[in-house]
N, C-alpha and C positions, 0 to 999 in steps of 0.2 A: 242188912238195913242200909239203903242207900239217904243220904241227907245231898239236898241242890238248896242254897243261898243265893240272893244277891242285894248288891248295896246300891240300894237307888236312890239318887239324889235328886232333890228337887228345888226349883226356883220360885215358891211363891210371891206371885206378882201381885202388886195393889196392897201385899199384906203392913199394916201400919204399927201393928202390935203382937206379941206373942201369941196375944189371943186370938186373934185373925189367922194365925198360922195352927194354932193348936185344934183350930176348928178344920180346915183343913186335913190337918192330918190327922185328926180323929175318926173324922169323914171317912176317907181312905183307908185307912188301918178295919175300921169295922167294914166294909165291902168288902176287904181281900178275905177277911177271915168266915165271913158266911158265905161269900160265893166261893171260895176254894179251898179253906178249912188250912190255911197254910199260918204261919205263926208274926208275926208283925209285930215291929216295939220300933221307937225312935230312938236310934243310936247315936247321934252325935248332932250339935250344931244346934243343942236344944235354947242357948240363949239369941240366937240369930234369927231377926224377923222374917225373912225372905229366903232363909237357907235352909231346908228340912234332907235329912241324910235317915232313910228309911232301911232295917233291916228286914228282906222276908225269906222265911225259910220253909222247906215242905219235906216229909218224911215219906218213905214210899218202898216196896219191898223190890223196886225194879230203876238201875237209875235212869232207864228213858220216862219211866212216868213220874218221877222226881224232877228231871228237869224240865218235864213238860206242864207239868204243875205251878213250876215259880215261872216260865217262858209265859204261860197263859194268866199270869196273875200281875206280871210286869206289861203284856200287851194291855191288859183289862185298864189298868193304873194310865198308861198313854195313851189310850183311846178316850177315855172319861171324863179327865183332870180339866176341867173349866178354870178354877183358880190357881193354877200349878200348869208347872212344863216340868218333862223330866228330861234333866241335862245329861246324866250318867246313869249304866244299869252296867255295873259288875257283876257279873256271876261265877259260879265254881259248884262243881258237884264231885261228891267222891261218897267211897266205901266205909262206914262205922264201922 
C-alpha cells in the first residue's frame, strides 16, 4: 500500500471571520473528496481568518498513482480557488 500527502496552505483573501474561511474550506474539502475520493481535514491555523493549512492525502496500491492522485487534486485546488491562493503545497509519498 502506497500512501502520497501534502500540506497545503492557503491565504484566504476578503475572509472577515471564521466563518468566511470555514465556508471556504468546506467548499474545497467536499470537491477534493468527490472528485478524487482522496481524504481531506483542516490541520492546523483553525483559529486564523485568512490562514487555512489543508491536509490531503490518497491511498493507492501503486505509488505513481498515489502521487498522481494528490498532484491532480492539489492542481484541481489551484486552478479553482476564486476566494483563496494557495502559497505552499508540501508533499511526500512512501511505502505503508
Amino acid at each position: 500500500m502506497y500512501v502520497a500527502v501534502c500540506r497545503l496552505t492557503l491565504h484566504v483573501h476578503g475572509s472577515r471571520s471564521l466563518k468566511d474561511k470555514r465556508r471556504v474550506v468546506v467548499s474545497l474539502r467536499d470537491q477534493l473528496r468527490r472528485r478524487f475520493g482522496v481524504s481531506v481535514a483542516e490541520v492546523d491555523s483553525q483559529e486564523a481568518w485568512q490562514l487555512a493549512v489543508i491536509g490531503i492525502a490518497g491511498v493507492s496500491g501503486t505509488l505513481t498513482t498515489a502521487r498522481d492522485l494528490v498532484d491532480r487534486a492539489v492542481e484541481y485546488a489551484e486552478s479553482t480557488l476564486t476566494e483563496a491562493v494557495v502559497t505552499s503545497a508540501e508533499k511526500d509519498a512512501f511505502d505503508y
